[in-house]
N, CA, C and O atoms as a GROMACS GRO file, in nm:
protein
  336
    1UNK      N    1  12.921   8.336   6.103
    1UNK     CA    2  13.046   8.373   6.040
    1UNK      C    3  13.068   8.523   6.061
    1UNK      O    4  12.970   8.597   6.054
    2UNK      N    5  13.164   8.562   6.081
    2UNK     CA    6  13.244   8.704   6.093
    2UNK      C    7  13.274   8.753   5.992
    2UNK      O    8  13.294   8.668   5.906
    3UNK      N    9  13.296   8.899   5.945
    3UNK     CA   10  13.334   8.971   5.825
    3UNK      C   11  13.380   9.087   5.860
    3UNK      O   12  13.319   9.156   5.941
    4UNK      N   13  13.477   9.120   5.813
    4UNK     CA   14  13.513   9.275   5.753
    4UNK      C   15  13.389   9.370   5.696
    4UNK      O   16  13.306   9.351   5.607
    5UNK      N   17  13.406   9.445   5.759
    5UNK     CA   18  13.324   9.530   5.610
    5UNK      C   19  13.366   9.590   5.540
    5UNK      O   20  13.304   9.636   5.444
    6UNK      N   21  13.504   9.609   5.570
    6UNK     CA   22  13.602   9.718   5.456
    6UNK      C   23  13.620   9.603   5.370
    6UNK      O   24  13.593   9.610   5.250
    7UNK      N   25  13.664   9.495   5.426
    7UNK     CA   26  13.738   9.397   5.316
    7UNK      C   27  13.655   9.365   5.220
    7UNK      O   28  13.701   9.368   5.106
    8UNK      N   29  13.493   9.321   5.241
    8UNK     CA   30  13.414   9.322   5.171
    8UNK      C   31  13.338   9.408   5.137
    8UNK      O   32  13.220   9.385   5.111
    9UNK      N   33  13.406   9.553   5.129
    9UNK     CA   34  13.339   9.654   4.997
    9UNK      C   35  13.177   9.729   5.041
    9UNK      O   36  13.111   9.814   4.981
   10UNK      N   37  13.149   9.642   5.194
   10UNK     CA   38  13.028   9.673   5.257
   10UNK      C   39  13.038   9.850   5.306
   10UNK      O   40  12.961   9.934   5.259
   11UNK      N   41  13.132   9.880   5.395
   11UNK     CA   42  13.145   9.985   5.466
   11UNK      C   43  13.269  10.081   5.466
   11UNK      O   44  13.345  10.001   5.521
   12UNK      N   45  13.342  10.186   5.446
   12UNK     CA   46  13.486  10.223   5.433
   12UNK      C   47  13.463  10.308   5.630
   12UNK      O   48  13.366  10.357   5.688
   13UNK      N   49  13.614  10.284   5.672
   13UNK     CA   50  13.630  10.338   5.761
   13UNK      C   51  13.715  10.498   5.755
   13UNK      O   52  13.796  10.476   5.664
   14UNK      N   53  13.730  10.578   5.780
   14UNK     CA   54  13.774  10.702   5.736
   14UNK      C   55  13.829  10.724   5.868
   14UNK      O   56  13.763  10.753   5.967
   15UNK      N   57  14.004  10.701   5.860
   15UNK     CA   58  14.027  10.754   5.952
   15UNK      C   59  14.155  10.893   5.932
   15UNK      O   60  14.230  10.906   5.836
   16UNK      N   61  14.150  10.956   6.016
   16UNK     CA   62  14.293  11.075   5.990
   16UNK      C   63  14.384  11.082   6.057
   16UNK      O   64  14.387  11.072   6.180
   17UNK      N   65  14.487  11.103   5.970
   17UNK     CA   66  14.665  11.093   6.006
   17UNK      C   67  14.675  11.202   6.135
   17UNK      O   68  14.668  11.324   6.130
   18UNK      N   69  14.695  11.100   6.272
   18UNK     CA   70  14.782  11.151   6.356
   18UNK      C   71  14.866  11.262   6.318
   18UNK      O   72  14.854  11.365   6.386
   19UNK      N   73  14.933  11.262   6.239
   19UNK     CA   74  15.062  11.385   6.238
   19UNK      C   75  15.021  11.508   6.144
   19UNK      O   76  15.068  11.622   6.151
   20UNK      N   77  14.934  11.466   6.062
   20UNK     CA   78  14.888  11.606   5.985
   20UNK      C   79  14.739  11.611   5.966
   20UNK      O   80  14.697  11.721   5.930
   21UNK      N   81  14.653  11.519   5.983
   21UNK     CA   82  14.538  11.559   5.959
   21UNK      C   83  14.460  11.476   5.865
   21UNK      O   84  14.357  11.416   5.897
   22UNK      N   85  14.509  11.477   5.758
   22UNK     CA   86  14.486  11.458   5.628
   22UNK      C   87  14.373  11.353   5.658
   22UNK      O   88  14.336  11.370   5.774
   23UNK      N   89  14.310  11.257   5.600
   23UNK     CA   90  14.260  11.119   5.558
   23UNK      C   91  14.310  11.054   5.464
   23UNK      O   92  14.340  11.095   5.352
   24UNK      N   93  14.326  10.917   5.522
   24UNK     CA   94  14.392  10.808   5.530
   24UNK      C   95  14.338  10.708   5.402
   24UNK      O   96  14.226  10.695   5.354
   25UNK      N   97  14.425  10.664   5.381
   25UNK     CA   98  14.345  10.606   5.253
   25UNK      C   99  14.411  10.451   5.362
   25UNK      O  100  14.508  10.441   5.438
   26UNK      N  101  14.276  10.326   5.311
   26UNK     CA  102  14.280  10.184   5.384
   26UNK      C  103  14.348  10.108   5.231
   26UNK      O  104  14.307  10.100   5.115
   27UNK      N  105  14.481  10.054   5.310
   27UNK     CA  106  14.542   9.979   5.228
   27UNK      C  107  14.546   9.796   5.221
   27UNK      O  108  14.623   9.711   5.176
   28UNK      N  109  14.402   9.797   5.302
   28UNK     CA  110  14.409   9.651   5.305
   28UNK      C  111  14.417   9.619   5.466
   28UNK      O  112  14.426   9.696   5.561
   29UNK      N  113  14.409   9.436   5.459
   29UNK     CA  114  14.493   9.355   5.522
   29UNK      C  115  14.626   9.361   5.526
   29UNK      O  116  14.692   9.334   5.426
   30UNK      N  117  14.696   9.405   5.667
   30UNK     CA  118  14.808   9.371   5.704
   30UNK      C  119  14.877   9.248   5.672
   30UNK      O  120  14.999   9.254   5.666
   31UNK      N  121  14.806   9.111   5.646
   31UNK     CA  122  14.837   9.002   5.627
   31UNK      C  123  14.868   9.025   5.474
   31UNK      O  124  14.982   8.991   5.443
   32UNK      N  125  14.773   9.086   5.354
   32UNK     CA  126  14.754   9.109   5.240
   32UNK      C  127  14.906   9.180   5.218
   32UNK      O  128  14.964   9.163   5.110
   33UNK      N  129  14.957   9.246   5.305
   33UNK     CA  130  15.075   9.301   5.260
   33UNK      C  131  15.184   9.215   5.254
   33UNK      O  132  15.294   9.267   5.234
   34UNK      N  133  15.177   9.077   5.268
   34UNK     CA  134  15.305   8.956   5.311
   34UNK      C  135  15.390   8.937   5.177
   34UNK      O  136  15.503   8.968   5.141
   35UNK      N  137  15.253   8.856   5.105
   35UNK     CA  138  15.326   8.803   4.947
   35UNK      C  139  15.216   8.800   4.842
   35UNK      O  140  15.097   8.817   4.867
   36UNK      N  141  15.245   8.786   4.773
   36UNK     CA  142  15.086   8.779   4.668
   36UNK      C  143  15.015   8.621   4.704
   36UNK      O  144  14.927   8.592   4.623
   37UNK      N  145  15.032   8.550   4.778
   37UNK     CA  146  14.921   8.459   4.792
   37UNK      C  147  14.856   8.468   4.926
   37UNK      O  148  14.769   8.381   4.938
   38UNK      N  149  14.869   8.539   5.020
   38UNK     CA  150  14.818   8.534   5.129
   38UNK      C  151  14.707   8.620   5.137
   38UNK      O  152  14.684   8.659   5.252
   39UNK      N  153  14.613   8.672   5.026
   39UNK     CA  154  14.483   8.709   5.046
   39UNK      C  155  14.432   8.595   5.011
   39UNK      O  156  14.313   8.591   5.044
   40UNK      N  157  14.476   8.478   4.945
   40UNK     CA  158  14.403   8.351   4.910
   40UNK      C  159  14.379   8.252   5.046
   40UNK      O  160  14.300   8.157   5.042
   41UNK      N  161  14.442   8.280   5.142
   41UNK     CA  162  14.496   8.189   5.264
   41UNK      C  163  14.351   8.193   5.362
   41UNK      O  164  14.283   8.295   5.372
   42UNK      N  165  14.324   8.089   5.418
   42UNK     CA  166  14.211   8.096   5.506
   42UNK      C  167  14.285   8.244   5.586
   42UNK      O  168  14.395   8.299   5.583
   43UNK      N  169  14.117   8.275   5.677
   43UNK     CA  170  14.151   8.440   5.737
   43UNK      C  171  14.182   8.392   5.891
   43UNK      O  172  14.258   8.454   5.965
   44UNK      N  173  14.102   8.255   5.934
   44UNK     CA  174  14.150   8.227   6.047
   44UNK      C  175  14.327   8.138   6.088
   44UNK      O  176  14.361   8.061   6.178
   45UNK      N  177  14.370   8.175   6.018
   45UNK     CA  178  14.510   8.052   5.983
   45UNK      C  179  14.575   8.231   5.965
   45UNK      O  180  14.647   8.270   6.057
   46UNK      N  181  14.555   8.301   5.879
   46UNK     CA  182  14.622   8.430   5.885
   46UNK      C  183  14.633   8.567   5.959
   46UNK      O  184  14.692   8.672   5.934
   47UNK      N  185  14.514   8.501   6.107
   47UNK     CA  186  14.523   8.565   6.141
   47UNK      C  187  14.598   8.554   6.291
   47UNK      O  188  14.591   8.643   6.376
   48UNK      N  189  14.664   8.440   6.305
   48UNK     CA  190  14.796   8.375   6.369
   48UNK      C  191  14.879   8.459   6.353
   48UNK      O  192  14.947   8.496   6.449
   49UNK      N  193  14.895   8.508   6.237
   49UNK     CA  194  15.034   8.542   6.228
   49UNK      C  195  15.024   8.713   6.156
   49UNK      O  196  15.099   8.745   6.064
   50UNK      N  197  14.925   8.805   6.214
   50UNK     CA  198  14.896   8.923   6.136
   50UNK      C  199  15.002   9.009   6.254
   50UNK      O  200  15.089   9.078   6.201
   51UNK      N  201  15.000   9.007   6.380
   51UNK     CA  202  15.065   9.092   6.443
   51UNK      C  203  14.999   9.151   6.578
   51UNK      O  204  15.030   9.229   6.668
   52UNK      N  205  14.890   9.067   6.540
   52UNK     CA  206  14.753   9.151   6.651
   52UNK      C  207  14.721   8.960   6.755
   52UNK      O  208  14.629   8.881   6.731
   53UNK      N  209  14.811   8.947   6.841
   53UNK     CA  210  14.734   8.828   6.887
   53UNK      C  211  14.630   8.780   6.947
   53UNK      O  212  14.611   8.666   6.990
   54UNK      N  213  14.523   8.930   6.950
   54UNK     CA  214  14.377   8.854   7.000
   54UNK      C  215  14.300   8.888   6.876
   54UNK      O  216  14.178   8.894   6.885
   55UNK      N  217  14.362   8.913   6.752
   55UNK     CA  218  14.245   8.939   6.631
   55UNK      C  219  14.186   8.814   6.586
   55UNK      O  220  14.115   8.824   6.485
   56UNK      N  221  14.199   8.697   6.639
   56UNK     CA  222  14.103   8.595   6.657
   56UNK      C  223  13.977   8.588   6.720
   56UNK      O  224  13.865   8.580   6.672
   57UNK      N  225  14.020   8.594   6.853
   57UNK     CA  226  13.936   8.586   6.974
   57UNK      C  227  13.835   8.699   6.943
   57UNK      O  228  13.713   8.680   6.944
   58UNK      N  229  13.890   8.813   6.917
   58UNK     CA  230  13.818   8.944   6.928
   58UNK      C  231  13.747   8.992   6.797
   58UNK      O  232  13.684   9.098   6.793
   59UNK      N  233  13.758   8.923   6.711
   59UNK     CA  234  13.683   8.919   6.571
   59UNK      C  235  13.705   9.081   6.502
   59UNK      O  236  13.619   9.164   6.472
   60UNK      N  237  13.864   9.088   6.492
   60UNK     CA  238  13.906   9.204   6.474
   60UNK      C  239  13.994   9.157   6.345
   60UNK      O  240  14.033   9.044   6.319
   61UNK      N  241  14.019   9.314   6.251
   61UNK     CA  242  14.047   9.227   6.113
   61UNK      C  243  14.170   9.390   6.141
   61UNK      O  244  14.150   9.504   6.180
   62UNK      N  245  14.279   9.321   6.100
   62UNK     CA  246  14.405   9.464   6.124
   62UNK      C  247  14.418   9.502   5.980
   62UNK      O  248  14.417   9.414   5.894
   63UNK      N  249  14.432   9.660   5.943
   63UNK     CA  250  14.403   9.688   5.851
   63UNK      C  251  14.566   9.743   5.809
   63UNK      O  252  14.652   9.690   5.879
   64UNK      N  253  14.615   9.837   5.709
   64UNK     CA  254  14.686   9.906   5.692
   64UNK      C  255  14.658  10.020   5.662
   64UNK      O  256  14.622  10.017   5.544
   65UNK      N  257  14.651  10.147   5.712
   65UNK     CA  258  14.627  10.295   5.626
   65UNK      C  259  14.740  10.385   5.634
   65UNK      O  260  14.806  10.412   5.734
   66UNK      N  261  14.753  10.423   5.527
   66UNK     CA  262  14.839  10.533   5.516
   66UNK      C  263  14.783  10.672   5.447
   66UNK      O  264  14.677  10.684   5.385
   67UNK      N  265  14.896  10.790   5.478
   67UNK     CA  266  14.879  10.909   5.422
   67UNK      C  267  14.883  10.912   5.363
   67UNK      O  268  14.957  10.815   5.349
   68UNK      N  269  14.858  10.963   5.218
   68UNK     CA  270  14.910  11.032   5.104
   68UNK      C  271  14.987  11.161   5.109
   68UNK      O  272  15.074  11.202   5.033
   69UNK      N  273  14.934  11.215   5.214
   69UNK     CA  274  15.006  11.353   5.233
   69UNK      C  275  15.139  11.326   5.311
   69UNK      O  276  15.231  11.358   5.235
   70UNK      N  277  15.187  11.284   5.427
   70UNK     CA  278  15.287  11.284   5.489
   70UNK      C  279  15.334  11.141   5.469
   70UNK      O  280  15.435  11.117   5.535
   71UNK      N  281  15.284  11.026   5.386
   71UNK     CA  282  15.323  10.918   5.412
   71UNK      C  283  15.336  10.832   5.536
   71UNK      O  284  15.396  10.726   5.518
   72UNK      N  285  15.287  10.857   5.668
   72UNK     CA  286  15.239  10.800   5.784
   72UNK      C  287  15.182  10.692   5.796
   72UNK      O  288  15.060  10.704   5.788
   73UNK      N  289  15.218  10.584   5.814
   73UNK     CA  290  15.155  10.510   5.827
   73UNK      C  291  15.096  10.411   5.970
   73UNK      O  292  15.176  10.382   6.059
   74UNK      N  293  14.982  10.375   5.974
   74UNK     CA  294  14.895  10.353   6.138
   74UNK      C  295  14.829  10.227   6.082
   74UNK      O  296  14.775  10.225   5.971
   75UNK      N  297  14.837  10.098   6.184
   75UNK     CA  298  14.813   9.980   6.191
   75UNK      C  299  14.657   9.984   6.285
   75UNK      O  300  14.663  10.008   6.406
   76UNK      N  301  14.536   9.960   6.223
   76UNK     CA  302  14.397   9.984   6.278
   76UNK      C  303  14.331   9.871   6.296
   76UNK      O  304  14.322   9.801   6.195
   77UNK      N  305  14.286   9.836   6.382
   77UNK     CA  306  14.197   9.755   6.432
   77UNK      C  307  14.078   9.753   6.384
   77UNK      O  308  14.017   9.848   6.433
   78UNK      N  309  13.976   9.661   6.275
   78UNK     CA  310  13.856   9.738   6.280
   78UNK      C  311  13.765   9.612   6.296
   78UNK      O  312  13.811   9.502   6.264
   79UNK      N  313  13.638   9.622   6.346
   79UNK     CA  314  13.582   9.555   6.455
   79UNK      C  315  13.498   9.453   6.345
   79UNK      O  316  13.420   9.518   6.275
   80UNK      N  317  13.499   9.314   6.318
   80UNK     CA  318  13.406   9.215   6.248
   80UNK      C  319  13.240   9.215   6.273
   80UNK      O  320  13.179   9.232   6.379
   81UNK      N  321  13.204   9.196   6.180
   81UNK     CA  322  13.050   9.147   6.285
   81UNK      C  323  12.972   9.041   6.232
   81UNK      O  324  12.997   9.016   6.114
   82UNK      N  325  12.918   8.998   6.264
   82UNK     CA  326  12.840   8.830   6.303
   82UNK      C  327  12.767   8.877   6.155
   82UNK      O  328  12.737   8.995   6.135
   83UNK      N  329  12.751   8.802   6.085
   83UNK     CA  330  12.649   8.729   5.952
   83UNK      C  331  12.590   8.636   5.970
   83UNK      O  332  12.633   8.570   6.065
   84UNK      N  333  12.452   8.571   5.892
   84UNK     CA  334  12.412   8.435   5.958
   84UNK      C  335  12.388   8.435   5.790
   84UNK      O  336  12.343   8.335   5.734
   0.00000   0.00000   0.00000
C-alpha cells in the first residue's frame, strides 16, 4: 500500500513561495478542496479526477500550498511510498 506522509501527519514538506520567498503553509489534498465529503472518498477513485493524470500510476499525492504572505498559491506533487 502507498501513503502520503504529509497526509498522514508522518513527514511535513516545506516548500517556498516562488514570488516572495516566504514558506508555504500545505493546505491539504487538492481533491480535499472539492466538497466536504471527498476526504471520505477512496484515494484511488479520487485520484481520477485530482488534476494530475499520472498521480495514480506514479504514486503521487497533489497537494495545495499557499502563502500567507503574498497569498500565492502552487499545486505540488509529493512523492508516496510503499508500506507493507
Amino acid at each position: 500500500m502507498y501513503i502520503c506522509l504529509a497526509c498522514n501527519g508522518i513527514e511535513e514538506k516545506e516548500k517556498s513561495c516562488v514570488n516572495c520567498g516566504s514558506a508555504m503553509v500545505d493546505m491539504g489534498k487538492i481533491a480535499d478542496q472539492f466538497d466536504d465529503y471527498t476526504p471520505y472518498m477512496d484515494d484511488e477513485h479520487i485520484k481520477q479526477v485530482d488534476g494530475d493524470p499520472h498521480s495514480l500510476e506514479q504514486h503521487s499525492c497533489l497537494h495545495l500550498y499557499q502563502c500567507p504572505n503574498c497569498e500565492n498559491e502552487q499545486q505540488i506533487a509529493l512523492q508516496e511510498v510503499f508500506i507493507t
